[in-house]
N, C-alpha and C positions, 0 to 999 in steps of 0.2 A: 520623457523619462526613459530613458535608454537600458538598458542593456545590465541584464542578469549578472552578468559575469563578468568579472573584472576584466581588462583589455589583453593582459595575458594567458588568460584561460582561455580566450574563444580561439582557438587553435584552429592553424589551416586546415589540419586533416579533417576535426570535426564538420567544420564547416563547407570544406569539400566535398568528403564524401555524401554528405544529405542535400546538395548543392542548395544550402540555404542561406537567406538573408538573417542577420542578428536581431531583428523587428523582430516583436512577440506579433502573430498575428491576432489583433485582439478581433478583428471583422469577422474571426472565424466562430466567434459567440454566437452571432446571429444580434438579431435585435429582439432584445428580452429584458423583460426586468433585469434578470439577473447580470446583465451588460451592463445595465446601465450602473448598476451598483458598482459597479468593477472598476467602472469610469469615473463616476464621482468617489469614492476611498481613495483613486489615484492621486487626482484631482486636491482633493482636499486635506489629505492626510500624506501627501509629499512622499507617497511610494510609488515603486516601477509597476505598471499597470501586469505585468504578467505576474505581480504578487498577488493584486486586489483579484485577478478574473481567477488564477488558481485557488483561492481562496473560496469564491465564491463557487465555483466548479465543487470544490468539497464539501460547501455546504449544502450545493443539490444533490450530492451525494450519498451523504448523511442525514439529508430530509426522505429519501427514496431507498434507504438500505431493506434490502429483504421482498421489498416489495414487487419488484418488477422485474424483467431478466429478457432478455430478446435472442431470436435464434442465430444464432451463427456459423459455424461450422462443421461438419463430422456428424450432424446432427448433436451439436453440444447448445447448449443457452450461457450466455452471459450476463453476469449481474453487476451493478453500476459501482460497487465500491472501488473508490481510489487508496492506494496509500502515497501522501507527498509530503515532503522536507523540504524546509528552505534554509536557507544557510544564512546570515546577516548579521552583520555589526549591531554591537549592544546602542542604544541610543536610535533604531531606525523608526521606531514610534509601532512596532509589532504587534503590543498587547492590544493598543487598543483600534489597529483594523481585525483583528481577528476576532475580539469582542464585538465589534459591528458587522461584521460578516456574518456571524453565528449566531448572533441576536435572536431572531425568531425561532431558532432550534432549542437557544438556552430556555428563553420563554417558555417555551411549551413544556418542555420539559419542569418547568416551576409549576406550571398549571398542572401537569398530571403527579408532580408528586403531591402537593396540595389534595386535590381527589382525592388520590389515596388514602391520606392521612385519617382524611373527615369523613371518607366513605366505605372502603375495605379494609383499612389496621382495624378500627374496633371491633370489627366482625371477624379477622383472625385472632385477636389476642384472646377475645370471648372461646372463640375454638379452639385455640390450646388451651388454655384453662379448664375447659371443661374434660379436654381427652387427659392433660396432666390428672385432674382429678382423678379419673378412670386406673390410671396405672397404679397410682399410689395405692389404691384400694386393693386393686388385683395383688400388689405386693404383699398387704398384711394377711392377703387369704382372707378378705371379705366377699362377700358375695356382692354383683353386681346391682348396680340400683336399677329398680323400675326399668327405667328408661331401655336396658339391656337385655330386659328379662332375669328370671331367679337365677339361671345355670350358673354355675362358676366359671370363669374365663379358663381357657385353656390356652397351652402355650401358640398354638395356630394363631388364637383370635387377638392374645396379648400382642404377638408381634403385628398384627392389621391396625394395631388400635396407633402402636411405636411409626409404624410405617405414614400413617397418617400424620399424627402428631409431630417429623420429621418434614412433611410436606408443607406442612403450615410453616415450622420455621423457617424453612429455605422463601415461604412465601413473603415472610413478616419482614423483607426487606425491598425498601420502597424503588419501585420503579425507577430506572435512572436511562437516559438517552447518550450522555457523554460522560468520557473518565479521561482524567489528565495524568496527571505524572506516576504514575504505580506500576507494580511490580507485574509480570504475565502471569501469575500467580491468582492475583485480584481484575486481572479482564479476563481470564480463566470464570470465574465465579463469579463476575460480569454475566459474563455471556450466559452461563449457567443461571441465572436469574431472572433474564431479561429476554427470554424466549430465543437465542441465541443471535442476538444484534444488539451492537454496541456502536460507538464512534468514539475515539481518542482522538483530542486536539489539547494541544499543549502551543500556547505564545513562545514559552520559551521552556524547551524540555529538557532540558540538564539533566532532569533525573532524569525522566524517558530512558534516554540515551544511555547514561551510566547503567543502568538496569539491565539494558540489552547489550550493554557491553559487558557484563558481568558483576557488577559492585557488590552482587551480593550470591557470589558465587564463587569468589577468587579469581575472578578472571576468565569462568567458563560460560562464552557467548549465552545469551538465554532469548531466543527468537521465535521459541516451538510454536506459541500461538499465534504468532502474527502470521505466520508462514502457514501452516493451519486454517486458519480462520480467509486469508487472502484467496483460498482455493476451494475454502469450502469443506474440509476434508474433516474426519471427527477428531471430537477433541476428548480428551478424559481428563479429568478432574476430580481422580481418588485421592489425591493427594494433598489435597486442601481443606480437608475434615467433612464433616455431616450435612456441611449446609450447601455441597456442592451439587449432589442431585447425580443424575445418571449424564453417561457422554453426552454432547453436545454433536449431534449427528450432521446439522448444516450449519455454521457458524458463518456468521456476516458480520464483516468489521469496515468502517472507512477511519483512514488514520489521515491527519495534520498536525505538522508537528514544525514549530521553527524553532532553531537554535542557534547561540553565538558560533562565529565563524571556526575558533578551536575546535570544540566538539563535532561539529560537524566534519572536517576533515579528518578528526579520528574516526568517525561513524565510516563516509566512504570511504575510505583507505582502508578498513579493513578485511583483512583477505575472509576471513571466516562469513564476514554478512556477504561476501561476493559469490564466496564458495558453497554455501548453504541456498543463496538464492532469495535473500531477503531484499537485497538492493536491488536486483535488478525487478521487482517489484515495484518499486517506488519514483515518481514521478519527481524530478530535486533540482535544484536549482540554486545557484547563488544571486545573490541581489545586495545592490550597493546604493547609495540616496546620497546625493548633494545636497548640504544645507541650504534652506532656501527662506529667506525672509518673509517675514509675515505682516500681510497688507496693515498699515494702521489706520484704514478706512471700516475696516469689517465686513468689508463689502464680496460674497461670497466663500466664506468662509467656513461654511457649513455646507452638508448634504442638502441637496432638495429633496424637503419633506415627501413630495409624490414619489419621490425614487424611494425613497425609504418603505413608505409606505407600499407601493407598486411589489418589491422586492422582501417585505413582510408576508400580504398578503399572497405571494406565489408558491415561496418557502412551504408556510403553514398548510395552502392547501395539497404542497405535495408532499407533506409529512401527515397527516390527515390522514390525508390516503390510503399514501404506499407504507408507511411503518405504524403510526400510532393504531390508527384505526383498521389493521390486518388481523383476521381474525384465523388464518391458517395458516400454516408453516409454507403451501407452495407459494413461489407470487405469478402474477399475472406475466405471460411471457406473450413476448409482441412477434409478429413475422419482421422481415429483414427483406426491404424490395431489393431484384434481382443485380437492379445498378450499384446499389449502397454496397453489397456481397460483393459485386467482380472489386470494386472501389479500393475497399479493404484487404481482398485476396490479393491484390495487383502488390500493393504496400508490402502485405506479408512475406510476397515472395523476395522482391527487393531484399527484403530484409535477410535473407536467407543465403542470398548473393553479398551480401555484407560478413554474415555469420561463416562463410566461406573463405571470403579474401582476407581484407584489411582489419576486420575489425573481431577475424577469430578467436582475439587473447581477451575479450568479453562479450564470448557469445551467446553465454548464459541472459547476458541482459538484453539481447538483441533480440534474441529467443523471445523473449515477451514483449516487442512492442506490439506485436499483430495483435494479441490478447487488451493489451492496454487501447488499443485503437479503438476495439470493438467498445469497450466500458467506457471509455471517451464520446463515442457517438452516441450509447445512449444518455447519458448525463446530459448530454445535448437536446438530447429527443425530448428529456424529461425537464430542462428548464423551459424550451421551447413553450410544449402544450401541457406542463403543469398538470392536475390532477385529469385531466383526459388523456393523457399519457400510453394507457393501455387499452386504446380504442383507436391505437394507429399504426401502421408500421412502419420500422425502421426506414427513415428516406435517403436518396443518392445525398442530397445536400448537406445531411447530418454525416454520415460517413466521407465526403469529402471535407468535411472542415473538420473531422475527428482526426485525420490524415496530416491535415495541416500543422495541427496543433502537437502531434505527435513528433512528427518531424523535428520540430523546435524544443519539442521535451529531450528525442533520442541525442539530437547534438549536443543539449546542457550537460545530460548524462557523459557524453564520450569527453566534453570538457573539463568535467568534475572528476571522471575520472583519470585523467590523462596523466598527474603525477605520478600512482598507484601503477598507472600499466607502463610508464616507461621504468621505474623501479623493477617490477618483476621483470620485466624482457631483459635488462641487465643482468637480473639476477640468471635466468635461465643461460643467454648468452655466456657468463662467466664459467656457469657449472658445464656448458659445453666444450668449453675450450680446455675446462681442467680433464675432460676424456679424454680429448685430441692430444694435448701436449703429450704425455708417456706413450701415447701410441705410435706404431710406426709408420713415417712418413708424417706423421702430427693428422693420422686421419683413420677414417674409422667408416664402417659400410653403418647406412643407414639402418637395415635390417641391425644392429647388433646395438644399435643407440635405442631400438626401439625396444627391443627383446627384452637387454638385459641394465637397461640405466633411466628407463622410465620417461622417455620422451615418447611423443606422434609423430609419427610421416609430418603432419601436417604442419605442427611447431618447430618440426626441423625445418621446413622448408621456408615459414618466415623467417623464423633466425636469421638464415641464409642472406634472404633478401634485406633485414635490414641491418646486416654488417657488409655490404660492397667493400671491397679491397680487402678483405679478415677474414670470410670464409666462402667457401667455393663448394659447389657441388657439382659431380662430374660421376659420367659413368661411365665405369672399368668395364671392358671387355674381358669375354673367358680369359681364363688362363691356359697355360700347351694344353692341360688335363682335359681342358673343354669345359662341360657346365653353362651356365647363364649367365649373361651381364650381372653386375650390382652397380649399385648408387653409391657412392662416399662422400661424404663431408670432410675437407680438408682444411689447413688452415694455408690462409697466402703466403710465400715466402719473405 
């Protein structure tokens, strides 16, 4: 099963610069349930195995949201939520590995809204009812029953009673672990309900994506919570009436999301998610499936039940754990051994020597691999040892194959993006050359592109380099006056 990316997407430079092979490394799972699941979905359901392992990477994701966090740098902790997109032709059989991948999350999550139903709604609805009763009373200027004592309510006590009575409604909505296609509006209010952890996974997100593309805004990007909630940062949710509760102080979201191959290249193609800093968030990919015929033996053509089952049983107990059964808002935060730290600091720095040169016109995205490395290795950590998880520390071997795996995420990335950034360097190159031409000599001092026309030292300088034979930078010596050198950018004759 080859290769994410169509043959002209994997581009030398990508592949250059990470000096990587196009092989997903799937070895670098480790050997774990949740491997072997990857392998068999591949296997059986005629997808490229870096669908099935990313898949199921988000659903250890989403089993361990909130729960767990491991130390890493500046003295900061990181927490395991992924955001990832795949790109894919209608017909590649999507709904139903994503359905089989998420199986044991969707489960649980039927089992607890179930509970609820039969065991906390009657015991809220009985409690509004009773405090409804209360206010009505308080309105006609009755006097409170027994239960309150004789006093007459005052407007203090009426509003405790409102206040309450508010709390219950926000509560009378049943538990939910995953939301699919809806507006940030309603994973606002999500989160807001559900002690601020949620997970969005959408087979096929058409509307997702229209959503955050604005469909319901005129066109004005709408990404505040995912970008929000991706860092942790608070969220407010005045805006969505009474039943939204107070900010959302640490908000934990993992997103999965695939979509036909249209939408998706309007999604990263757009400058706003790139400029905002949503996309380079997200871990994406494209993916393509050759038709392949289907044994008329029947002979292996399903999952093996023990993978299935292996890969139930691991999910559950590290949903169990680290989200259903968390009863405080911090999670459990693991040490980072000293190897795994220099491992991923080595990576980061690389990356920064990329953010530098070649790869400046998206360094925003590059900026976060080191971040994404780190939530890579523990998702690793946590399929690994499963609900013993945070009775270990981060190891060298989880943060080298976090490394691996990243590498091959950052090249898909610089691939997917590769139409997008040679459109803008056009675009920029043209508006340079429209300075140069009315100027004299067709050139212009660096300082005055920078001052007064809104370019960087630094984007002038790749310009430079990648228009050979079109423009030239050269520095002028004083003039008689005397003074200092300057730099110019010229056009060749």
């Amino acid at each position: 099963m080859s290769a994410v990316l169509n043959e002209e997407l994997l581009s030398v430079e990508g592949q250059g610069i990470l000096d990587l092979d196009a092989a997903f490394p799937i070895n670098a799972l480790g050997q774990t349930p949740i491997t072997w699941m990857a392998l068999e979905l591949s296997r059986v359901e005629n997808v490229p195995v870096e669908f099935a392992a990313l898949l199921c990477l988000s659903a250890v994701s989403a089993g361990c949201l909130g729960g767990i966090a491991v130390k890493s740098i500046r003295g900061k902790v990181t927490t395991p939520h992924l955001y990832s997109i795949v790109g894919a032709r209608s017909g590649v059989g999507k709904s139903e590995v994503v359905k089989q991948a998420f199986a044991p999350i969707y489960n649980l999550e039927k089992s607890m809204i179930s509970n609820w139903r039969a065991n906390v709604q009657p015991g809220l609805q009985a409690q509004g009812e009773l405090l409804e009763a209360k206010v009505k009373k308080v309105a006609k200027g009755a006097d409170i029953d027994s239960e309150l004592g004789s006093e007459h309510m005052g407007v203090k006590d009426l509003a405790a009673v409102k206040r309450q009575l508010d709390e219950v409604h926000r509560s009378l909505q049943s538990p939910r672990m995953i939301y699919e296609d809806c507006t940030q509006e309603a994973l606002a209010l999500g989160l807001s309900q559900n002690a601020g952890k949620v997970s969005m996974v959408s087979s096929d997100a058409r509307k997702a994506i229209k959503n955050l593309m604005g469909s319901y805004k005129s066109g004005e990007t709408d990404e505040d919570v995912l970008l929000k909630a991706f860092s942790g940062d608070q969220i407010s949710v005045d805006r969505i009436g009474r039943d939204a509760g107070p900010p959302i102080t640490n908000p934990q979201m993992s997103v999965f999301l695939t979509v036909q191959l249209d939408l998706f290249n309007q999604f990263v193609g757009h400058s706003s998610f790139l400029e905002s800093g949503l996309l380079p968030r997200f871990l994406m990919t494209k993916i393509s499936v050759e038709p392949q015929y289907i044994s008329t033996t029947g002979v292996d053509d399903e999952i093996y039940p023990s993978v299935i089952e292996g890969y139930r049983m691991r999910l559950e107990d590290i949903a169990r754990v680290f989200r259903i059964g968390v009863t405080t808002t911090k999670p459990d935060i693991i040490d980072t051994q000293p190897g795994a730290r220099e491992a991923i600091v080595q990576f980061t720095n690389e990356c920064v020597t990329l953010q530098r040169g070649e790869l400046r016109d998206i360094g925003s995205c590059v900026a976060r691999w080191g971040e994404l490395t780190w939530r890579l290795a523990l998702v690793l950590h946590v399929a690994h040892y499963g609900k013993d998880s945070a009775r270990m520390p981060l190891q060298h071997c989880f943060a080298v194959n976090a490394v691996r795996l990243m590498k091959w995420f950052a090249a898909q990335q610089v691939c997917v993006l590769s139409a997008g950034r040679q459109q803008r360097k056009v675009a920029r190159q043209t508006a340079l050359i429209r300075h140069l031409i009315p100027a004299e000599g067709n050139s212009m001092s660096v300082r005055d592109l920078v001052k007064n026309n809104g370019f960087t030292k630094e984007e002038l300088e790749q310009l430079v380099a990648d228009s050979p034979g079109m423009l030239v930078m050269d520095e002028v010596p004083p003039g008689p006056q005397g003074g200092r050198p300057s730099t110019v950018i010229r056009m060749v004759e």
